[in-house]
C-alpha positions as CSV (number, residue, x, y, z in Angstrom):
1,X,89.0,68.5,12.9
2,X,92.2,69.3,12.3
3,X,93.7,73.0,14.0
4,X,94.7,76.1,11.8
5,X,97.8,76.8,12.5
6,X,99.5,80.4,12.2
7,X,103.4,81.0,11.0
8,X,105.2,82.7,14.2
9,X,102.2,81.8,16.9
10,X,103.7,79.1,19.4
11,X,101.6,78.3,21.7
12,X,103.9,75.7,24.0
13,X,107.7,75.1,23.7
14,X,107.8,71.8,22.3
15,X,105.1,69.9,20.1
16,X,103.5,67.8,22.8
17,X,102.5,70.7,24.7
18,X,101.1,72.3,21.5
19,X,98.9,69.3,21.2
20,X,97.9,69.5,25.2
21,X,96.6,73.1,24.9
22,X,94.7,72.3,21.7
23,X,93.4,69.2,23.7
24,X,92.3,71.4,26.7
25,X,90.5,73.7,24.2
26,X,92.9,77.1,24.4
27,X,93.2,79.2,21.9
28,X,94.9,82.1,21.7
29,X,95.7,84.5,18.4
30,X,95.0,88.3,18.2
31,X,91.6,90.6,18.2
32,X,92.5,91.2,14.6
33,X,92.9,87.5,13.5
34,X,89.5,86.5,15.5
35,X,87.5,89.8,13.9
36,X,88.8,88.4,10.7
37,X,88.1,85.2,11.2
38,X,84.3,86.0,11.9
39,X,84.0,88.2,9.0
40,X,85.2,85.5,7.0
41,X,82.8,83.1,8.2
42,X,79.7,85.3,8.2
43,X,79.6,87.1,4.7
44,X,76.2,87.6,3.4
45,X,76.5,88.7,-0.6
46,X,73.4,90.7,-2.4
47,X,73.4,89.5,-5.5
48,X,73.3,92.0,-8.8
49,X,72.7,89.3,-11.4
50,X,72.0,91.8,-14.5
51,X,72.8,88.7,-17.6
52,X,73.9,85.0,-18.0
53,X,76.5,85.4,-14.8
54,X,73.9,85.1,-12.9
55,X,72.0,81.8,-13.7
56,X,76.1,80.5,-12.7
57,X,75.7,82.5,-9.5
58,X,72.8,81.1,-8.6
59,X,73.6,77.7,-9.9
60,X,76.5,78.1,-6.9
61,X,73.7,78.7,-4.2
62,X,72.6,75.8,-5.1
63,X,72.7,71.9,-3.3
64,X,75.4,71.4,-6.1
65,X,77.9,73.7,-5.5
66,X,76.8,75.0,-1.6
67,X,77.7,77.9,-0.5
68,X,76.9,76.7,3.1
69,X,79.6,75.4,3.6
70,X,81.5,79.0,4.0
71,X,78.9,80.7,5.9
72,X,77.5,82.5,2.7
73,X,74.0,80.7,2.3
74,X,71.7,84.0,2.4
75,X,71.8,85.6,-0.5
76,X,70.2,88.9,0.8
77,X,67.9,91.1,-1.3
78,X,68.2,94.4,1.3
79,X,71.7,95.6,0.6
80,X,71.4,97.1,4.3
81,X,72.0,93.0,5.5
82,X,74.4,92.8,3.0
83,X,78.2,92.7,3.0
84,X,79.6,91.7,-0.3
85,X,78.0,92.0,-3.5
86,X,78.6,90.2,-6.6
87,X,78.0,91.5,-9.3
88,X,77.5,89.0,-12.3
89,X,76.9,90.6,-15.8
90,X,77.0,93.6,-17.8
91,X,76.3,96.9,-16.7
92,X,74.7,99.2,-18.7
93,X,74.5,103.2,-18.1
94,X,71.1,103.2,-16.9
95,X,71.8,101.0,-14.2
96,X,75.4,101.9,-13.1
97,X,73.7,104.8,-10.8
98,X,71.4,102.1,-9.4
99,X,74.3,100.0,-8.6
100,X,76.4,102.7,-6.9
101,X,73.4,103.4,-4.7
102,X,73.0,99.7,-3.7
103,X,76.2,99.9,-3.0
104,X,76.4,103.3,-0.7
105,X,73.3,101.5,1.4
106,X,75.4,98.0,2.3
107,X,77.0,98.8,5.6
108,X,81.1,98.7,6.5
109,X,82.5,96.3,5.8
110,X,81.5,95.6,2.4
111,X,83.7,93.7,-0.5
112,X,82.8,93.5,-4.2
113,X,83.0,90.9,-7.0
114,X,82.8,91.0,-10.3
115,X,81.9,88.5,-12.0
116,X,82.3,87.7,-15.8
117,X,84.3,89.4,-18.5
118,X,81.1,92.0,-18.8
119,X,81.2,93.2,-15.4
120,X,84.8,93.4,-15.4
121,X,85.7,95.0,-18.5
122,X,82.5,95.2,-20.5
123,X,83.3,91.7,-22.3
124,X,82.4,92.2,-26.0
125,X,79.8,94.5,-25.4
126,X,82.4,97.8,-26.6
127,X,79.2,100.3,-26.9
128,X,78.4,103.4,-25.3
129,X,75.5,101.8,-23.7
130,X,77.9,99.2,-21.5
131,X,79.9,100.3,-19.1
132,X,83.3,99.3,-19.6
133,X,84.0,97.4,-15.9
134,X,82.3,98.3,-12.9
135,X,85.2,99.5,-11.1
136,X,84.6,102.6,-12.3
137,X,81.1,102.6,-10.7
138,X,82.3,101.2,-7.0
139,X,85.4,99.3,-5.7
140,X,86.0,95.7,-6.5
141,X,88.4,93.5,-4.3
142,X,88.1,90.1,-6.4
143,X,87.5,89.6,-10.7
144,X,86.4,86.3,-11.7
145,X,86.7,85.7,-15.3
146,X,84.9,83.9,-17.7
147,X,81.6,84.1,-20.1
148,X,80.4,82.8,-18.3
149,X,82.2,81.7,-15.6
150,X,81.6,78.4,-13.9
151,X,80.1,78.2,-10.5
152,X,83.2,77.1,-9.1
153,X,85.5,79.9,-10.6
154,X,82.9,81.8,-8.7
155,X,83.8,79.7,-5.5
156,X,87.2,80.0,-6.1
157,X,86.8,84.0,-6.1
158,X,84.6,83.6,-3.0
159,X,87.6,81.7,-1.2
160,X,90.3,84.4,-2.6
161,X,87.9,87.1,-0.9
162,X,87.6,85.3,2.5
163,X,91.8,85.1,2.6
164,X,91.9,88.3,2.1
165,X,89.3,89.5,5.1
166,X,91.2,86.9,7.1
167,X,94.2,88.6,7.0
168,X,93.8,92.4,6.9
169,X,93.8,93.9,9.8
170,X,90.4,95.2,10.8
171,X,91.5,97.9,13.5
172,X,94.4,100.1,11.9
């Protein structure tokens, strides 16, 4: 398995004594790169599917697509075992105050997706019954576009998501 390495992290002097402490098994980095390395591996989304997004966002749990392979196989109903939540359709006004409070019950950290034009700017769904992107209902880190998008846009936004948990710092 090949070894992440960081820009500006040396761990010996020359390459071959690089290679010895990976050999021996030392690692050494930061306690905010290891914090965000775990929450990286460990999210657990609750999924909103309110329309089509979500038959694509399920279609991703699946053997198919895998979402196993980034730590993200439970897809958790109980939004207090939840950390990210994807949200994958439209939101209409009736359920935007269900959504918020879903959202207030996931504990910190949490991260947000949306996913599909509807979710993200109300698609072509310009009513007053549609709300017009959820970020006006809680705060959304990654869009992935598309009506609806393909499960592996929906990967690609997962990935996106993880660099960015990996690299912000966790203790400022």
């Amino acid at each position: 398995m090949p070894v992440e390495r960081y820009e500006g992290v040396h761990l010996g002097s020359t390459p071959e004594e690089i290679e010895d402490e990976v050999e021996r098994g030392v690692l050494l980095t930061t306690m905010d790169r290891a914090v965000g390395w775990a929450r990286k591996q460990s999210m657990w989304p609750a999924t909103f599917g309110l329309a089509c997004c979500a038959i694509e966002m399920m279609a991703t749990g699946a053997g198919r697509y895998d979402l196993a392979r980034w730590g993200m196989e439970l897809f958790r109903a109980s939004p207090r075992q939840a950390d990210l939540m994807i949200v994958s359709g439209r939101v209409s006004q009736k359920m935007a105050p269900v959504l918020r409070r879903i959202y207030d019950q996931m504990p910190e950290p949490k991260w947000v997706i949306s996913m599909g034009v509807c979710a993200s700017a109300g698609g072509m769904f310009t009513n007053y019954a549609i709300v017009q992107g959820v970020d006006t209902i809680v705060p959304v880190d990654v869009y992935v576009p598309g009506c609806p998008p393909r499960p592996e846009m929906l990967m690609h936004g997962i990935l996106t998501l993880q660099q960015k948990v990996r690299t912000e710092e966790p203790f400022k």
